[in-house]
C-alpha positions in Angstrom: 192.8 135.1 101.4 190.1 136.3 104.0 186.5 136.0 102.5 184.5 139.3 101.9 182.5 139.4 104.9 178.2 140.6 104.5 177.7 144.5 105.0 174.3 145.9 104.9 173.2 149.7 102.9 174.8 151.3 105.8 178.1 149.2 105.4 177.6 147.8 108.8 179.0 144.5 108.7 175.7 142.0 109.3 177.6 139.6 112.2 178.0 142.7 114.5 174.1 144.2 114.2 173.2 142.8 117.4 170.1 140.4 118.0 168.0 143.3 119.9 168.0 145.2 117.0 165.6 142.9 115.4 162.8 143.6 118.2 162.8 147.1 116.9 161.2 145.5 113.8 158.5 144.3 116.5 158.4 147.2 118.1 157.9 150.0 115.4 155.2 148.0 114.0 151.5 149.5 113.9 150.1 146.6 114.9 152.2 145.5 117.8 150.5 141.7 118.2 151.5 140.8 114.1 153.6 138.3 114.3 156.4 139.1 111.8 158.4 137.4 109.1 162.1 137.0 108.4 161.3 139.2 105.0 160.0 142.2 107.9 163.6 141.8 109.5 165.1 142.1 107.1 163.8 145.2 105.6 164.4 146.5 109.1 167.6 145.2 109.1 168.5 146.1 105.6 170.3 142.5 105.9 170.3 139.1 104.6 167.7 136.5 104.8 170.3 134.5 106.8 171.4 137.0 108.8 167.6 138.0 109.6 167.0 133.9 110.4 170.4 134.2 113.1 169.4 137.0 114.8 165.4 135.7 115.1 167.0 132.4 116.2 168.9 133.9 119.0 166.3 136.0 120.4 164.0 132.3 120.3 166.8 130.9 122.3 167.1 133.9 124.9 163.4 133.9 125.1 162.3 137.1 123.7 160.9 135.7 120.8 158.8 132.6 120.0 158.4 131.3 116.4 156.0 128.8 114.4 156.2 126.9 111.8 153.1 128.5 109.0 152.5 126.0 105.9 155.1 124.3 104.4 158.1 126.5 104.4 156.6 129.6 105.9 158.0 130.7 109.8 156.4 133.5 111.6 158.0 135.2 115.3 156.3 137.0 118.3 156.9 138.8 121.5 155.5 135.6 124.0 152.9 137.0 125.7 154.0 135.1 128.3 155.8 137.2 129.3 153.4 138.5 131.4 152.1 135.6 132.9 152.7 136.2 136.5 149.7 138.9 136.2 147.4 136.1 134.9 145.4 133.7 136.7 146.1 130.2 136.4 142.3 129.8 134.7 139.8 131.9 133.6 137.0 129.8 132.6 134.1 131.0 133.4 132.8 128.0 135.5 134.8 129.2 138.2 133.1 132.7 139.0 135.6 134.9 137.3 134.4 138.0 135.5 135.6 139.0 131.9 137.1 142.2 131.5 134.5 145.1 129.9 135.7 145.1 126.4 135.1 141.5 126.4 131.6 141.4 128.2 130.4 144.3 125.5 131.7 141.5 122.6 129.8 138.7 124.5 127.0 140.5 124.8 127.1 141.3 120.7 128.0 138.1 119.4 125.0 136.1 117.8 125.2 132.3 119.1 122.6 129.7 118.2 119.7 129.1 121.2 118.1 130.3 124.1 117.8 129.3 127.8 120.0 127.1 129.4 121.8 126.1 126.0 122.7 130.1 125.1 124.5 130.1 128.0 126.2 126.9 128.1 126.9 127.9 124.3 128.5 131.4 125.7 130.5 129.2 128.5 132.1 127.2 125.7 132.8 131.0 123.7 134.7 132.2 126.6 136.5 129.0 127.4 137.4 129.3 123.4 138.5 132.5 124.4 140.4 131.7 127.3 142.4 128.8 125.3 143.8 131.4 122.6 144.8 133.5 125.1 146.4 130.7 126.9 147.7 129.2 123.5 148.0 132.6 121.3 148.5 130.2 118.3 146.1 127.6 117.7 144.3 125.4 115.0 140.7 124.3 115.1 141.8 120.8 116.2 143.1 122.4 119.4 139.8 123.7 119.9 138.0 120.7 119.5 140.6 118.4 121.6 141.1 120.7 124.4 137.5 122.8 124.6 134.9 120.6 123.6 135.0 117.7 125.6 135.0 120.1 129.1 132.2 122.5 126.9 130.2 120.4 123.9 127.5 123.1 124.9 124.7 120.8 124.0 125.9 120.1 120.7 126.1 116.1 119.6 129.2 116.6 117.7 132.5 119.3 117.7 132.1 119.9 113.7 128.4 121.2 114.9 130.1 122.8 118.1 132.7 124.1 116.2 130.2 126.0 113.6 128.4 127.6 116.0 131.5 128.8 118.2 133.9 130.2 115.8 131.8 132.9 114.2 131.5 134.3 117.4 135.0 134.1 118.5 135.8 136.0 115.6 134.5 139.1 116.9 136.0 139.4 120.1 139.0 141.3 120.9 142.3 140.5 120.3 141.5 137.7 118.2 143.2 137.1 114.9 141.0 134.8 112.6 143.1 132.7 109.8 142.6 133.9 106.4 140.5 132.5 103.9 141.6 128.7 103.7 144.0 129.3 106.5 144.4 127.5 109.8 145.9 129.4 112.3 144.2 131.6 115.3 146.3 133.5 116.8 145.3 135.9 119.7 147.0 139.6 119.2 146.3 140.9 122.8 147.6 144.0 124.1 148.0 145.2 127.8 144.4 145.6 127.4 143.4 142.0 126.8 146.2 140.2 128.5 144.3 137.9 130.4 142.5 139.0 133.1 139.3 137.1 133.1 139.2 137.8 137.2 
């Protein structure tokens, strides 16, 4: 006897809903740099949790999608900004000359950081190269920060927790970036066309 196979509230039957229309959950959203959960597929869907988790999981494999791993049992999916990264430069600190885009430069220019004289700037160095990592990385924890930033920017602080302290107030308030919630650790960076990298 054949098994009674899923249907959704439109009595499509969920193993022919092809994988693209999950990125229409990504791309109807108001904010288009959330990442989204299997629960927002499938609403979109109108599916299963499993069929939601198949058709993220192929888009992962084809490349559309990337996906991360949030607490412990929580997964979250994004468009890669990647994507795009023929149009980047392979840097963008600004140690090497390159210029911010406007938006940016206005946020610098705003954002209160410890110091004056040769430390402020050194101290705005490190907040762009912080910048240029979660752009790079558009999912990172403080501990990426602090292994991969630090050591090339300390910024004329004696330790990273100090460092750390000083910088990611400010890197709050510039654009595109996603702070974690209270007693969260995750930064991601929500860029648009806008803030795709172009620190050049």
């Amino acid at each position: 006897m054949a098994t009674e196979r899923d249907r959704n509230n439109h009595g499509q039957y969920s193993d022919r809903i092809p994988p693209e229309a999950a990125l229409e959950a990504f791309d109807e959203r108001e904010d288009r740099g959330r990442p989204l959960t299997a629960s927002d597929v499938m609403e979109h869907l109108d599916c299963s949790r499993r069929t939601a988790h198949n058709k993220l999981n192929e888009l992962v494999e084809d490349g559309a999608l990337q996906t991360r791993k949030v607490g412990a049992r929580g997964r979250v999916w994004w468009v890669p900004i990647e994507a795009k990264a023929e149009s980047r430069p392979t840097t963008g600190r600004a140690d090497e000359g390159e210029t911010p885009p406007t938006a940016v430069q206005e946020a610098m220019r705003t954002v209160d950081l410890p110091g004056s004289g040769p430390a402020l700037e050194a101290r705005r160095e490190a907040l762009l190269a912080s910048y240029q990592y979660l752009i790079d990385h558009p999912t990172a924890r403080k501990s990426d920060f602090l292994e991969n930033v630090y050591p090339d920017h300390p910024a004329a602080f004696e330790t990273d927790e100090g460092w750390w302290n000083a910088i990611q107030p400010a890197l709050k308030e510039l654009p595109g970036v996603d702070p974690p919630e209270e007693r969260g650790h995750i930064w991601n960076f929500l860029g648009s066309d806008r803030f795709t990298p172009t620190l050049g």
